[in-house]
C-alpha positions as CSV (number, residue, x, y, z in Angstrom):
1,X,102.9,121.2,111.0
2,X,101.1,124.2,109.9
3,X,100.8,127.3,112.2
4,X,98.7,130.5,111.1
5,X,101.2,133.2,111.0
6,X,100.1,135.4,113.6
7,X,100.6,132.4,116.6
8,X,103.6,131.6,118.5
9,X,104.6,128.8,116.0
10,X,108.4,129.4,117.3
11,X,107.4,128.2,120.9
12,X,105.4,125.4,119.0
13,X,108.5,124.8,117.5
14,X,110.6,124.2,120.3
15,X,108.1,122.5,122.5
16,X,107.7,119.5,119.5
17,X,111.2,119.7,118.6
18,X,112.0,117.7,122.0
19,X,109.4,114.8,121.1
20,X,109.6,114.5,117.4
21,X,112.0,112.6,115.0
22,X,111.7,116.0,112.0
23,X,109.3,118.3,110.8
24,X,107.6,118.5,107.6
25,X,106.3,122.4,107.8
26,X,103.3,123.2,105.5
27,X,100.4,125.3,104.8
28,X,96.7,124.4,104.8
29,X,94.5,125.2,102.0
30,X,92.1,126.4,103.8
31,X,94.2,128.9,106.0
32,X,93.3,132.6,105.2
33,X,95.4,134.4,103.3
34,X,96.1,137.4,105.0
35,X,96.6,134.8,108.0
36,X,99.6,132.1,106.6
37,X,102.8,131.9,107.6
38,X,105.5,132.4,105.4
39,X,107.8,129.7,105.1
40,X,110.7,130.8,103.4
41,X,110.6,133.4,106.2
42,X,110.1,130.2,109.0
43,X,113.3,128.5,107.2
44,X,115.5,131.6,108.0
45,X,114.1,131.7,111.7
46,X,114.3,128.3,112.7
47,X,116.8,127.6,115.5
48,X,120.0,125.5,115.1
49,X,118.8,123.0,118.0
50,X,115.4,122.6,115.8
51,X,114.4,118.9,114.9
52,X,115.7,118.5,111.0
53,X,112.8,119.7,108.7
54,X,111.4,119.9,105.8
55,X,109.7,122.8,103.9
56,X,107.0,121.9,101.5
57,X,104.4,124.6,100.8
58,X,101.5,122.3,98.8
59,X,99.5,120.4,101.7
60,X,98.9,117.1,99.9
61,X,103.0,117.0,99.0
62,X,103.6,117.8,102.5
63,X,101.1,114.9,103.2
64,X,102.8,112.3,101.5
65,X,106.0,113.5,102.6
66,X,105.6,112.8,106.2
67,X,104.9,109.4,105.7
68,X,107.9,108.5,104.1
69,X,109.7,105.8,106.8
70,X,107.0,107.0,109.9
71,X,105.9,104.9,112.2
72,X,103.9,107.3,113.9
73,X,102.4,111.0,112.2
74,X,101.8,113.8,114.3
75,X,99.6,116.4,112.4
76,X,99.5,119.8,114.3
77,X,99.5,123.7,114.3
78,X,96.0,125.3,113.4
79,X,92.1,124.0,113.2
80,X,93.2,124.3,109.7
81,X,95.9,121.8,109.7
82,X,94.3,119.3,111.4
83,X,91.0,120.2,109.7
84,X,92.3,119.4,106.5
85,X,94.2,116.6,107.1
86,X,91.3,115.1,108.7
87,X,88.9,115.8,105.6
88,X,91.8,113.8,103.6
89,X,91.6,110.3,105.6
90,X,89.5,107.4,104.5
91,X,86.3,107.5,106.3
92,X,86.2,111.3,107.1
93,X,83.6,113.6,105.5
94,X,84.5,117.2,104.8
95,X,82.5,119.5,107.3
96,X,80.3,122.8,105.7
């Protein structure tokens, strides 16, 4: 999961929470700058009651990570997110 910083990522949070195993919370290379969430700040905030997570800033990491023992990957948060993880499958062409 990777949420600009400006959205409600903590409603995000608890919605998901309730239908997924963990997180793995990252950031998309191509998020703006001025725009990303901070994670170190997102670590403090999350709830008790949160699924267990993981914090891994480097997309591709974050990427690999997730697939460790999944049976099923849900990639979500921004265009950006699912924009990059997209452009990283087999099959998928980068767009612009």
């Amino acid at each position: 999961m990777g949420v600009l910083g400006d959205k409600d990522y903590a409603g995000m949070i608890k919605i998901l929470t309730e239908q997924i195993d963990r997180f793995v919370f990252t950031t998309p290379a191509s998020a703006p700058l001025q725009r990303r969430w901070n994670l170190e700040r997102l670590e403090a905030e999350l709830p008790p009651s949160a699924a267990p997570a993981a914090f891994e800033p480097d997309f591709d990491r974050a990427l690999e990570q997730v697939q460790e023992g999944a049976g099923t990957i849900v990639v979500t948060g921004s265009f950006h997110t699912v924009g990059d993880a997209l452009a990283r499958l087999p099959g998928f062409a980068a767009v612009g």
